[in-house]
N, CA and C of each residue as an Amber inpcrd file, in Angstrom:
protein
   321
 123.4060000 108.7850000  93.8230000 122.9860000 109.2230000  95.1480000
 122.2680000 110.5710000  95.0870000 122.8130000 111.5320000  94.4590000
 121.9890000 112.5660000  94.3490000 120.4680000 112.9810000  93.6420000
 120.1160000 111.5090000  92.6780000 118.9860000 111.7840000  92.0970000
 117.9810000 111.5660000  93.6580000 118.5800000 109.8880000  94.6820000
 118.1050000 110.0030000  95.6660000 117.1640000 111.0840000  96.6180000
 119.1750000 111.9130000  96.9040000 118.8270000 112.6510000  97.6560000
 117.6480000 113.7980000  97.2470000 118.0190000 114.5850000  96.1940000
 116.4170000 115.3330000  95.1900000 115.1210000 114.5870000  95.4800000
 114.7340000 113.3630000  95.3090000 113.3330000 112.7030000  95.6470000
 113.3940000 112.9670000  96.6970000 114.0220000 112.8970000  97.4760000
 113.6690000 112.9550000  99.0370000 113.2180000 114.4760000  99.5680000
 114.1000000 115.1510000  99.0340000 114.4030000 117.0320000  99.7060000
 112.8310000 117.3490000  98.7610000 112.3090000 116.3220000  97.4670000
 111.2240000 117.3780000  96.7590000 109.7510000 116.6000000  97.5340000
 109.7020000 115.6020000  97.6800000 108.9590000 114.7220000  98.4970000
 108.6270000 116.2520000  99.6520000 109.7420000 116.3450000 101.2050000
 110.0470000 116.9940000 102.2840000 109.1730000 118.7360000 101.6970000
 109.7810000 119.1340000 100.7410000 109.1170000 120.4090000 100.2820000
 107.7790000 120.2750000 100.0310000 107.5010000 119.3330000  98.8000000
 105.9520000 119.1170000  98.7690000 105.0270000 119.0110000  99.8590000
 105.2660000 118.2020000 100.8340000 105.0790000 118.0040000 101.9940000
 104.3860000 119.0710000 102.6950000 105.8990000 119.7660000 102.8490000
 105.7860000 120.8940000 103.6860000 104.7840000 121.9270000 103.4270000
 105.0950000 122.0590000 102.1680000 104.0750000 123.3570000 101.3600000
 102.7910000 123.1770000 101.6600000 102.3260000 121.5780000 101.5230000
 101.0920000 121.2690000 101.1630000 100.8100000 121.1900000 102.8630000
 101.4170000 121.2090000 103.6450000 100.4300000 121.1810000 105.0530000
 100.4740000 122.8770000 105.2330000 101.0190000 124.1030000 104.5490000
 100.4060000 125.4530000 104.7170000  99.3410000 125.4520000 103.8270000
  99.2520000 125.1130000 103.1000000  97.8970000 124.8650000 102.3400000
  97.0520000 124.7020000 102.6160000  97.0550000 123.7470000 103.6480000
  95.5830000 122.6820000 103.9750000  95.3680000 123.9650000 104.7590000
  95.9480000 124.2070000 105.8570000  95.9660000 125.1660000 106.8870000
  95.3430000 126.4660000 106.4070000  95.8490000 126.9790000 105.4340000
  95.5410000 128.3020000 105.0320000  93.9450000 128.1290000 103.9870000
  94.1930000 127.1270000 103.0430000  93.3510000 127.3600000 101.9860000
  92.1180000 126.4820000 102.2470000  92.1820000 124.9050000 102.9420000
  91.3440000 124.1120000 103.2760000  91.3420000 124.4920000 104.4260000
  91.1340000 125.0770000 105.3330000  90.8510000 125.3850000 106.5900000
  91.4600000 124.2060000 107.4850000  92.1690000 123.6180000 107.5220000
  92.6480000 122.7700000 108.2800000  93.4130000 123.1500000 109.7060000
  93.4290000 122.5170000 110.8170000  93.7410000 122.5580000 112.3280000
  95.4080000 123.4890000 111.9650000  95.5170000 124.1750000 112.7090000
  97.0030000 124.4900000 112.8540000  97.9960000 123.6300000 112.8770000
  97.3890000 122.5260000 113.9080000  98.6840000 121.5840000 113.9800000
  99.3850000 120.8570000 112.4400000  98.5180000 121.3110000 111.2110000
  98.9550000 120.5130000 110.3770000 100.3020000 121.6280000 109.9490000
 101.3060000 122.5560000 110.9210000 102.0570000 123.2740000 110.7080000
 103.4750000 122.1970000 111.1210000 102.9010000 121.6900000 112.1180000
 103.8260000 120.7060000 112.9910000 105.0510000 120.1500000 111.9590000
 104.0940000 119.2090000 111.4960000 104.8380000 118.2910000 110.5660000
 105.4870000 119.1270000 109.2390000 104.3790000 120.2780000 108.7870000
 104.7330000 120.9310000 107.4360000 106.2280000 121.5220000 107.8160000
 106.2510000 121.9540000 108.7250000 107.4140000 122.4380000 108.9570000
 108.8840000 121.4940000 109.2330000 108.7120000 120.4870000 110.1700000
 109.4820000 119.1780000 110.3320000 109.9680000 119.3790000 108.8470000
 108.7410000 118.9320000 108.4110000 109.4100000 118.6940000 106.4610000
 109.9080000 119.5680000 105.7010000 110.0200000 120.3180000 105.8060000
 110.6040000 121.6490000 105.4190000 112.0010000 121.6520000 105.6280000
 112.1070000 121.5160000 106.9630000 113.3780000 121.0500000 107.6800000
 114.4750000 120.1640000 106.5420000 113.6190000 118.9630000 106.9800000
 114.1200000 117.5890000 105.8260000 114.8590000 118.0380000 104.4930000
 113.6030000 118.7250000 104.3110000 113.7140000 119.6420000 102.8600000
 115.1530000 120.1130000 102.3880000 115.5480000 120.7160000 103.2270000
 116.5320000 121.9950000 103.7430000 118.0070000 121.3450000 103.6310000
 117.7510000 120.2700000 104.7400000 118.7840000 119.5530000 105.1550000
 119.3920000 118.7540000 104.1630000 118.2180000 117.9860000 103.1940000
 118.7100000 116.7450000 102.2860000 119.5620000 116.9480000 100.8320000
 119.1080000 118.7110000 100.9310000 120.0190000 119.4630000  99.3820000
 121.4390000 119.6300000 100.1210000 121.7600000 119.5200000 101.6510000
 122.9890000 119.5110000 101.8920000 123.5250000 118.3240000 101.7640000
 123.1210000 117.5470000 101.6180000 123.7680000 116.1390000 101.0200000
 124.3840000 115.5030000  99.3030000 123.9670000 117.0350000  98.7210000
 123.9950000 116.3750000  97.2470000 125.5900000 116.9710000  97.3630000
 126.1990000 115.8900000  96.2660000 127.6050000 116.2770000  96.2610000
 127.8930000 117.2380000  95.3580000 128.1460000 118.5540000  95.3700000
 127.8660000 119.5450000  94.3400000 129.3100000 120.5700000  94.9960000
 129.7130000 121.3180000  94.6620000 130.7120000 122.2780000  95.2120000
 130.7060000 123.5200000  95.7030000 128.7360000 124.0280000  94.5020000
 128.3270000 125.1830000  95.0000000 126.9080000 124.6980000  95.1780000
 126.5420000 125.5610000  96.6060000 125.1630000 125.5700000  96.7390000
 123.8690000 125.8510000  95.5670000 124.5980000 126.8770000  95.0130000
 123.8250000 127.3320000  94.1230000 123.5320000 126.5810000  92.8140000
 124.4780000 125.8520000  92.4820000 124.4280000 124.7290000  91.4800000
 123.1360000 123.5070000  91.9290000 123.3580000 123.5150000  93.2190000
 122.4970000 121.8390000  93.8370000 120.9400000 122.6510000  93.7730000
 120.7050000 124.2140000  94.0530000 119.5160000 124.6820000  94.1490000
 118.7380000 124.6580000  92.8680000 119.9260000 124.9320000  91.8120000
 119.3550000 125.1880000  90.5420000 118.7730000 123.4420000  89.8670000
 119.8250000 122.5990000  89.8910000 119.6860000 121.5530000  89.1520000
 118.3050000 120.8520000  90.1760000 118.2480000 121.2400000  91.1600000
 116.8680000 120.4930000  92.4330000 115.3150000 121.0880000  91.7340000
 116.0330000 122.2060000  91.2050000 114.5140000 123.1370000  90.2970000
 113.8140000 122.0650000  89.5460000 114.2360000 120.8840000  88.8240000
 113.8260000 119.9720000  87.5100000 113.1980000 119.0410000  88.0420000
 114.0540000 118.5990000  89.3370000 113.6080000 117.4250000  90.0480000
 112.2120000 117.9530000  91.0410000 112.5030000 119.0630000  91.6920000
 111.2690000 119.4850000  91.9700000 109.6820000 119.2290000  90.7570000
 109.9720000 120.1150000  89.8870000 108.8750000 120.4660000  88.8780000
 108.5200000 118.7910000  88.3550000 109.2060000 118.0040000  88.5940000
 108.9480000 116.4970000  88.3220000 107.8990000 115.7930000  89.1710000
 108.3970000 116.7490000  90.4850000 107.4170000 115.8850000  91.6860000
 106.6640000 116.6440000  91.8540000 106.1170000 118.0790000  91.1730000
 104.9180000 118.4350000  91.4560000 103.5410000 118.0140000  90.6670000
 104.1670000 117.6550000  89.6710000 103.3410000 117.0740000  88.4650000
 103.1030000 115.8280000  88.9350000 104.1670000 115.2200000  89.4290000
 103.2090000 113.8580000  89.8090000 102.6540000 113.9290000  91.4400000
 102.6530000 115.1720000  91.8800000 101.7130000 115.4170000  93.2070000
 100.2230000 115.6770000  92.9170000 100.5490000 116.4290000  91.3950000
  99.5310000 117.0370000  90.6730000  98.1300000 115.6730000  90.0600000
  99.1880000 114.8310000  89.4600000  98.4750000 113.4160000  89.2420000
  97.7490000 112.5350000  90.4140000  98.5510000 112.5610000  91.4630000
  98.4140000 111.4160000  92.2900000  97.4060000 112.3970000  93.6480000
  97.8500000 113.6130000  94.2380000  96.9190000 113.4840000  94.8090000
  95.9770000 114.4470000  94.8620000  95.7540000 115.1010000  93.3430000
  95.0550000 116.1850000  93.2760000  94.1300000 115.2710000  92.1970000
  94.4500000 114.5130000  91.3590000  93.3470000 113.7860000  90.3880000
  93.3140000 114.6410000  89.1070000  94.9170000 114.8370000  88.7490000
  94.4220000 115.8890000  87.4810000  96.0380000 115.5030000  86.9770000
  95.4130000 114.9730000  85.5150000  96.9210000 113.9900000  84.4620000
  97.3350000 114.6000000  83.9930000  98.7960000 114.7460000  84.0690000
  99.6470000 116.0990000  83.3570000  99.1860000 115.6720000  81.9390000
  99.7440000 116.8310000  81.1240000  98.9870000 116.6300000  79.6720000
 100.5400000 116.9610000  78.6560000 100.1250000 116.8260000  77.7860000
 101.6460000 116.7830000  76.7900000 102.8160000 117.7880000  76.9750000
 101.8930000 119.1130000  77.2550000 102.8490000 120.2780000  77.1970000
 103.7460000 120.1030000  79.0650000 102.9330000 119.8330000  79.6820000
 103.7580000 119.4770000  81.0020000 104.6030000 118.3530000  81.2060000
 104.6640000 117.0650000  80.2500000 105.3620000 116.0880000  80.3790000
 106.7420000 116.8420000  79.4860000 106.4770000 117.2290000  78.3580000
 107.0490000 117.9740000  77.4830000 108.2040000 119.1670000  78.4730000
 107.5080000 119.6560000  79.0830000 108.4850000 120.8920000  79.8190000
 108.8800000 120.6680000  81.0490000 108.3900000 119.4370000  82.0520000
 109.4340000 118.7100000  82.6970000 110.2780000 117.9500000  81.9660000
 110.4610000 117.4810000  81.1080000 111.2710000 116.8830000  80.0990000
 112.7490000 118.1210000  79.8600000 112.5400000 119.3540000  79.4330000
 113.4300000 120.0150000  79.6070000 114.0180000 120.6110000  80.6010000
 113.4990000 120.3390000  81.6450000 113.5830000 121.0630000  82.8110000
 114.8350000 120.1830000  83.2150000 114.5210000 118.7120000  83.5740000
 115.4390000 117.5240000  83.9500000 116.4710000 117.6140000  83.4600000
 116.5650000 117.8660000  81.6260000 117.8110000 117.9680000  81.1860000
 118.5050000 119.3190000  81.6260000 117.9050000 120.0450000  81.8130000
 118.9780000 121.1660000  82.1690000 119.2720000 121.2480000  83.6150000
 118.4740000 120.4840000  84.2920000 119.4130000 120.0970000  86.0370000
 120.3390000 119.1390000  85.5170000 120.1820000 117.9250000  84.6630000
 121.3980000 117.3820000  84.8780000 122.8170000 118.2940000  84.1670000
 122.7400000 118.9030000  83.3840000 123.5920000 119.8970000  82.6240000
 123.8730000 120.4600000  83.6960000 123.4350000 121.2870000  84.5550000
 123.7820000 122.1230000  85.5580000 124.9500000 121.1130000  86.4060000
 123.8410000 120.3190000  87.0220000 124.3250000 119.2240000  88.0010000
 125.5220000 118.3640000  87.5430000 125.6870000 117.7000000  86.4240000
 126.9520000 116.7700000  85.5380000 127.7820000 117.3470000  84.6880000
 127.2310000 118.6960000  84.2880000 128.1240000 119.2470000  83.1270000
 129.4600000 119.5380000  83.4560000 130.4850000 119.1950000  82.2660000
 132.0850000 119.2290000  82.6530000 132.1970000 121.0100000  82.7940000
 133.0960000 120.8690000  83.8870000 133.6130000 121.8990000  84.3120000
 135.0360000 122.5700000  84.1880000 135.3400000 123.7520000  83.8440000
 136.7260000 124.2350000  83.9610000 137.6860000 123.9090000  85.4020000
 138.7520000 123.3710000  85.1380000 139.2460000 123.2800000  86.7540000
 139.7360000 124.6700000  87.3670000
């Protein structure tokens, strides 16, 4: 459930970011704040769903899953193919959210 919930909250961020973007950098209508923000929201809300004990744990291990979905935001709607060293260092990134995220703990 929690890899879920991460696609969803990095989806909601991407989102979000990318309608201040359009706004700021592509000159785009204000209203594209509307939704960026809605998603932001989403964003916000859906890391409160991961089952974790500390916040700070769900923020850190969301870092991998993020950097996963920017690269393929990067592919899909910017037109530019991650290249070895970026498949390569989301590759470590993932493992050390799940370490963060699964690793056994002291009780």
């Amino acid at each position: 459930m929690s890899a879920i919930v991460y696609i969803g909250a990095a989806l909601g961020e991407i989102a979000g970011c990318f309608a201040f973007w359009a706004w700021l950098r592509l000159d785009k209508s204000p209203l594209w704040l509307v939704p960026g923000i809605a998603s932001l929201c989403l964003f916000a809300y859906l890391l409160t769903l991961v089952d974790a004990e500390h916040a700070g744990r769900t923020y850190a291990a969301y870092g991998g899953v993020y950097i996963l979905s920017a690269l393929i935001w990067l592919w899909i709607a910017e037109g530019v193919r991650p290249d070895r060293w970026d498949l390569t260092g989301v590759t470590i990134c993932l493992v050390g959210a799940a370490t963060i995220l699964w690793g056994p703990r002291a009780a």
